[in-house]
VOGU-3710 file (C-alpha; in Angstrom, 3 decimals, decimal comma):
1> xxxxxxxxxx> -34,126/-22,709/-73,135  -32,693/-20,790/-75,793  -35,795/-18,940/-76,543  -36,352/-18,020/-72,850  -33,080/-16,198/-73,058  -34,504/-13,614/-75,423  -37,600/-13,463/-73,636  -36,000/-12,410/-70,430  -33,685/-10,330/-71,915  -36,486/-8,287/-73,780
11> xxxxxxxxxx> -38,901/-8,317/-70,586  -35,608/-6,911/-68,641  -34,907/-4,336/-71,474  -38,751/-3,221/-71,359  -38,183/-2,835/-67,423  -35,403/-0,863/-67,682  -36,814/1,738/-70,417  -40,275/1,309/-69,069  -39,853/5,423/-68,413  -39,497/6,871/-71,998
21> xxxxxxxxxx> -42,105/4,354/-73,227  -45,098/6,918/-72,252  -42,950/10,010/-74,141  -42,156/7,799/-77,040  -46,141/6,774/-77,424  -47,047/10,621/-76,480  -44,886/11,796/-79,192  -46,783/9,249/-81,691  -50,001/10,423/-80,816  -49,138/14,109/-81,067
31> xxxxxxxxxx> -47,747/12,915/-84,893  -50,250/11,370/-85,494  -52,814/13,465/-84,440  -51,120/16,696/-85,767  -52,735/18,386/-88,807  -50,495/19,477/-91,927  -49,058/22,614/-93,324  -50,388/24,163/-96,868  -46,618/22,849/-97,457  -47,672/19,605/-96,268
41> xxxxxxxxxx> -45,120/19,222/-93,357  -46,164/18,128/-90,201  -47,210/20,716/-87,558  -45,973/18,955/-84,716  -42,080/17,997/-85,551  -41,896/21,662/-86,942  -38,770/23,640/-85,537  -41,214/26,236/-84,123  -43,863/24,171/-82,854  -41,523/21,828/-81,088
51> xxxxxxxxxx> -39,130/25,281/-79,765  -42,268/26,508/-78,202  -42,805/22,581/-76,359  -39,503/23,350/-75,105  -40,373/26,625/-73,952  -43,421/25,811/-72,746  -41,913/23,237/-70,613  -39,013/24,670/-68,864  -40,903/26,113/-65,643  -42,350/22,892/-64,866
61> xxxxxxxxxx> -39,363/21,152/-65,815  -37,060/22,778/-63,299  -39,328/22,512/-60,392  -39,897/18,876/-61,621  -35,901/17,935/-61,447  -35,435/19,843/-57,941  -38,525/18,260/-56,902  -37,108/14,385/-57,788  -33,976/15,531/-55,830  -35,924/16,322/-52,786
71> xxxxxxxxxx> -38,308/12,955/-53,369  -35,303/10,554/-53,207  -34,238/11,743/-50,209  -37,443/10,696/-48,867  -38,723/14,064/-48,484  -41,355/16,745/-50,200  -41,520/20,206/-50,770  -45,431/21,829/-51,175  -44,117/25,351/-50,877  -43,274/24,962/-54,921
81> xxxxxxxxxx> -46,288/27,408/-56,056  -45,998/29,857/-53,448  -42,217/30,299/-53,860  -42,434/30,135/-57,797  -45,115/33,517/-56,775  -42,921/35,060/-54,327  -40,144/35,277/-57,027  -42,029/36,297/-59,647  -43,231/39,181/-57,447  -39,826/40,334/-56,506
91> xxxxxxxxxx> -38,627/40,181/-59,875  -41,447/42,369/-61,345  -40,829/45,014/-59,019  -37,341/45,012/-58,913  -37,401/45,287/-62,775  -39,861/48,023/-62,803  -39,854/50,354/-59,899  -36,566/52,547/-59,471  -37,012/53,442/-55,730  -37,265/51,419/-52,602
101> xxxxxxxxxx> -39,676/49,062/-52,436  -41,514/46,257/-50,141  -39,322/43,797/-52,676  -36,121/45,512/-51,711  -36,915/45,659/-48,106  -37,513/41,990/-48,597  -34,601/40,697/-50,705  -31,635/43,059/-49,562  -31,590/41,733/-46,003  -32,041/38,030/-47,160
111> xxxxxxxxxx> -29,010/38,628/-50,119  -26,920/40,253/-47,727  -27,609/37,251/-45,001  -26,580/34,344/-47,242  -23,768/35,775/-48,816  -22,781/36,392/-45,500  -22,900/32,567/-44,744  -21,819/31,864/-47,705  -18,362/33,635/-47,125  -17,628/32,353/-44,008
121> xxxxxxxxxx> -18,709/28,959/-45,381  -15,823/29,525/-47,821  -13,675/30,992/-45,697  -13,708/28,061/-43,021  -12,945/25,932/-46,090  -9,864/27,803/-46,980  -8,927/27,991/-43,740  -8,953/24,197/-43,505  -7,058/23,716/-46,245  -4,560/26,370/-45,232
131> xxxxxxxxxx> -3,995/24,165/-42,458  -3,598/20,698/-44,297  -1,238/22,567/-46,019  1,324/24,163/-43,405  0,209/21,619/-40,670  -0,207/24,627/-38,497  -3,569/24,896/-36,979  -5,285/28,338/-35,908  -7,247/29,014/-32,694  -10,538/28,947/-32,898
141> xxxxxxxxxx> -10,425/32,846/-31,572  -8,689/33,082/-34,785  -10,797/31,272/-37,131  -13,884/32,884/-35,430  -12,734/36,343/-36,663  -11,569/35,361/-39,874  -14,981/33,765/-40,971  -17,268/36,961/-38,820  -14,928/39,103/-40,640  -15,241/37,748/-43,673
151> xxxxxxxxxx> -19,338/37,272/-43,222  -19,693/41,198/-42,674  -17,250/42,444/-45,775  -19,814/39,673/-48,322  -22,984/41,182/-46,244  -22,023/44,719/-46,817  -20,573/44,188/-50,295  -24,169/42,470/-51,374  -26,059/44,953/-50,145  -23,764/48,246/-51,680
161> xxxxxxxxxx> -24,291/46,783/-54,877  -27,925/45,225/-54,875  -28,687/48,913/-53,320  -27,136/50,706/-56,244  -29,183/48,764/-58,832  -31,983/50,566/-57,821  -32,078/53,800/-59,433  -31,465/52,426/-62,762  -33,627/49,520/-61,958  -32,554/46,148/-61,743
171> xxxxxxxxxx> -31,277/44,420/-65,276  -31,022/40,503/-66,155  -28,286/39,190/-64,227  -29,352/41,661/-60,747  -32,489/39,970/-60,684  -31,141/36,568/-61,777  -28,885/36,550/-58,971  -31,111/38,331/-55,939  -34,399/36,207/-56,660  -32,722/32,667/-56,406
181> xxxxxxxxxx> -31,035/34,079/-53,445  -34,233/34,501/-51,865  -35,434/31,229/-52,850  -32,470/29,716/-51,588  -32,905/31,268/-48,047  -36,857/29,461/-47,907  -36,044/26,527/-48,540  -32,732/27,024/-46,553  -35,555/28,001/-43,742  -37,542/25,008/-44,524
191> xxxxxxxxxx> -34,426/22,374/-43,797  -33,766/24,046/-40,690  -36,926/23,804/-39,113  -37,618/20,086/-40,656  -34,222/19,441/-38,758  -33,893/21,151/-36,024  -37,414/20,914/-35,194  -37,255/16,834/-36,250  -40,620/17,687/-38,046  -41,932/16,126/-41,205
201> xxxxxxxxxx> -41,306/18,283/-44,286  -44,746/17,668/-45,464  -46,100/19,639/-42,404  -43,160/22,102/-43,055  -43,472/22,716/-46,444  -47,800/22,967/-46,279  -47,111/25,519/-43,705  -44,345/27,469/-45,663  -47,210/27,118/-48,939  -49,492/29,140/-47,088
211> xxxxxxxxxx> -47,067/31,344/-45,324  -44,766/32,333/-48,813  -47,902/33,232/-50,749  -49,252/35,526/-47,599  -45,584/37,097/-48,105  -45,790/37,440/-51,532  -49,633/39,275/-51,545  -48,267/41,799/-49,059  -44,996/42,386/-50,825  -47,092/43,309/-54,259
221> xxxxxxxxxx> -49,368/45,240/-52,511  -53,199/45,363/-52,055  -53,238/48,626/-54,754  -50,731/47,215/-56,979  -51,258/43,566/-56,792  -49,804/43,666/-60,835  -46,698/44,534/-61,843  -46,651/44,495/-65,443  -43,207/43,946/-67,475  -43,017/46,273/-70,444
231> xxxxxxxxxx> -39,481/45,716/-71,556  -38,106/49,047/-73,448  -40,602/51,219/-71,102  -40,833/50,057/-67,788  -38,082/47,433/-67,922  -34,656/47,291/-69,410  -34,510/46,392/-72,959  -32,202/43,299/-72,107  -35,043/41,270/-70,359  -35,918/39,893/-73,798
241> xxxxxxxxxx> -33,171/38,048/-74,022  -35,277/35,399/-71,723  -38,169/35,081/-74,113  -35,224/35,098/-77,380  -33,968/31,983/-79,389  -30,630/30,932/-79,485  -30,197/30,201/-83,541  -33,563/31,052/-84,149  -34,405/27,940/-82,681  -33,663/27,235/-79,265
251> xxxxxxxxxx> -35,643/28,885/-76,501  -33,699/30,843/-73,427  -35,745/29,017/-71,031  -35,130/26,085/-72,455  -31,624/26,045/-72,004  -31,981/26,832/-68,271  -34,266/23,643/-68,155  -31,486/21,557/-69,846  -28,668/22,786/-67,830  -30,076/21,857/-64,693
261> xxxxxxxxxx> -31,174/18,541/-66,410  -27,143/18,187/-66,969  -26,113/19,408/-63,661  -28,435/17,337/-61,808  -28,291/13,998/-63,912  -23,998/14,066/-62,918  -24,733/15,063/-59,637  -26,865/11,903/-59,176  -24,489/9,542/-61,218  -20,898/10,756/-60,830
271> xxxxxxxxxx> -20,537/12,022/-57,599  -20,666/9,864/-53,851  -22,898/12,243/-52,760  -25,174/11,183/-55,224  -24,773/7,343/-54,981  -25,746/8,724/-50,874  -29,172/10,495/-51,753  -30,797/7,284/-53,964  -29,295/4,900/-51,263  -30,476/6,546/-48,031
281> xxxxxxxxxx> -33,843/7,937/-49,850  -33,991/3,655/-50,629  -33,728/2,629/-47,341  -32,362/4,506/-44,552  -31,496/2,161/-42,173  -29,931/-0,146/-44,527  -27,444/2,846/-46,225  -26,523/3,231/-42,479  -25,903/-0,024/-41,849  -23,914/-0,511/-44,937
291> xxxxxxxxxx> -21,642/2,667/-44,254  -22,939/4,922/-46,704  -23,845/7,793/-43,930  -24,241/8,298/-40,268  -26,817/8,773/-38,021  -28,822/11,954/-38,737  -27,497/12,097/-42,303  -30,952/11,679/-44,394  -32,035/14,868/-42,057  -28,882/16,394/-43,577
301> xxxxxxxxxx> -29,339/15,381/-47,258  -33,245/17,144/-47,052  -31,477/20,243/-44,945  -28,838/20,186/-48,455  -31,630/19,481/-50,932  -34,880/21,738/-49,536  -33,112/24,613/-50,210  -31,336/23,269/-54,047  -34,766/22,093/-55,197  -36,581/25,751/-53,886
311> xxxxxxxxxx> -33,671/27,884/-55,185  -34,417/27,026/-58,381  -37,756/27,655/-58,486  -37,782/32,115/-57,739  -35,464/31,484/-61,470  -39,054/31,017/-63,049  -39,878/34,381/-61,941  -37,304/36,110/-64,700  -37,921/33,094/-67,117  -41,987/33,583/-66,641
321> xxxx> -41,495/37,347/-66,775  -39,494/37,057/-69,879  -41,661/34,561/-71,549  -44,942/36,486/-71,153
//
């Protein structure tokens, strides 16, 4: 009996770190396997060799964290590719061209749209909380106004400034803010129509694959299909602090990776809402019937998550841009 004990605790232990296993024994091989410096240090766990890993990794990495917040929902998202080109278009251009182009015609409209929602979003909150507050409710005349209001002042504010970017062409954080936004506004697209339509998203998001990348050819142009980056000539000087190291050692892109490692991994554990998305993308009709959401609520979750998981992937147009 007493040896059992062990035994299941091990198997259990194994079970539970079953995961890193395949990294830990991929990590052995690539030790192994590695050859060895005139110093006679190993290639492989050198600083530079395992910085560039990092770097290496940090595209797929993001879309692969967005991606397991969309999965555990119960949903997918096949429009990854497409959007991941779409950015990288719009970025290009935007860096390079100082005059209006099919990327501004594209991403202006779409900024100045969800910062318009975005502000009345906000602004309903506030107002909310406003009322909690003085226990005095507005009208809904009232509240109207104050979030259209509000809406227009964000649209036309967006726009101003994304507009006058354009001479000078666009630096690091204008094009780290307006490509996301477009991103954000797909996959915003694809929740709505997977909701409102009651559609599967793996219909959706096959048909948004095919339709993103038709956008992004025609954006780039049939005569100008490349856009190179040439940072100090075409492209502001600052871009290279994307492709940089932080301490000689750690790679921009990389840190991106690991903050949304961070910001997802408490998401998931700290917060209700996360406790909601592994419970419902479990077993729907059970998180129901224990209380942990209401009818319609999974359709929710993917209408929340489609557009988190596919804003993050137009950031891999800067970070691809500034790692070539």
């Amino acid at each position: 009996m007493a040896s059992r004990v062990p035994a299941e605790a091990v198997s259990a232990f194994l079970l539970r770190t079953k995961l890193y296993w395949s990294l830990l024994i991929l990590l052995a091989i690539g030790i192994i396997t590695s050859p060895v410096s005139s110093k006679g240090g190993n290639i492989f766990l050198s600083t530079g060799n395992l910085s560039d890993v990092l770097r290496q990794v940090s595209n797929n990495g993001i879309v692969a964290v967005g991606m397991t917040l969309v999965i555990l929902t119960g949903g997918i998202d096949l429009s990854v590719g497409s959007i991941m080109a779409l950015g990288s278009v719009i970025c290009a251009m935007l860096l390079t061209h100082d005059e209006r182009t099919s990327a501004t015609l594209l991403s202006f409209p779409i900024l100045a749209v969800v910062c318009a929602f975005c502000a009345a979003w906000g602004a309903s909150h506030l107002m909310s909380l406003r009322d909690r507050a003085t226990g005095i409710k507005l009208s809904s005349t009232h509240r109207a106004l104050a979030k259209g209001l509000t809406g227009l002042v964000a649209a036309l504010a967006a726009w101003w400034l994304a507009a006058a970017q354009v001479p000078s062409k666009f630096g690091v954080i204008g094009v780290l803010i307006v490509v996301p936004v477009v991103g954000l506004a797909v996959g915003w697209l694809n929740g709505l129509i997977i909701t409102k339509g009651r559609l599967q998203p793996f219909i959706v998001t096959l048909a948004m694959m095919v339709g993103v990348l038709g956008i992004a050819r025609v954006v780039a142009g049939q005569d100008a299909a490349v856009h190179p980056v040439y940072t100090g000539t075409n492209a502001t000087e600052d871009f290279d602090i994307l492709r940089s190291l932080l301490y000689r050692i750690v790679p921009v892109p990389g840190l991106f990776f690991l903050a949304v490692v961070v910001l997802s991994a408490t998401l998931l554990r700290a917060t209700t809402f996360g406790r909601y998305v592994y419970a419902i993308g479990g077993n729907e009709q059970a998180a129901r019937l224990g209380g942990g959401s209401r009818p319609g609520e999974n359709r929710g979750l993917r209408n929340l998550w489609l557009p988190r998981e596919s804003s993050r992937r137009p950031v891999h147009g800067p970070i691809q841009a500034g790692k070539a």
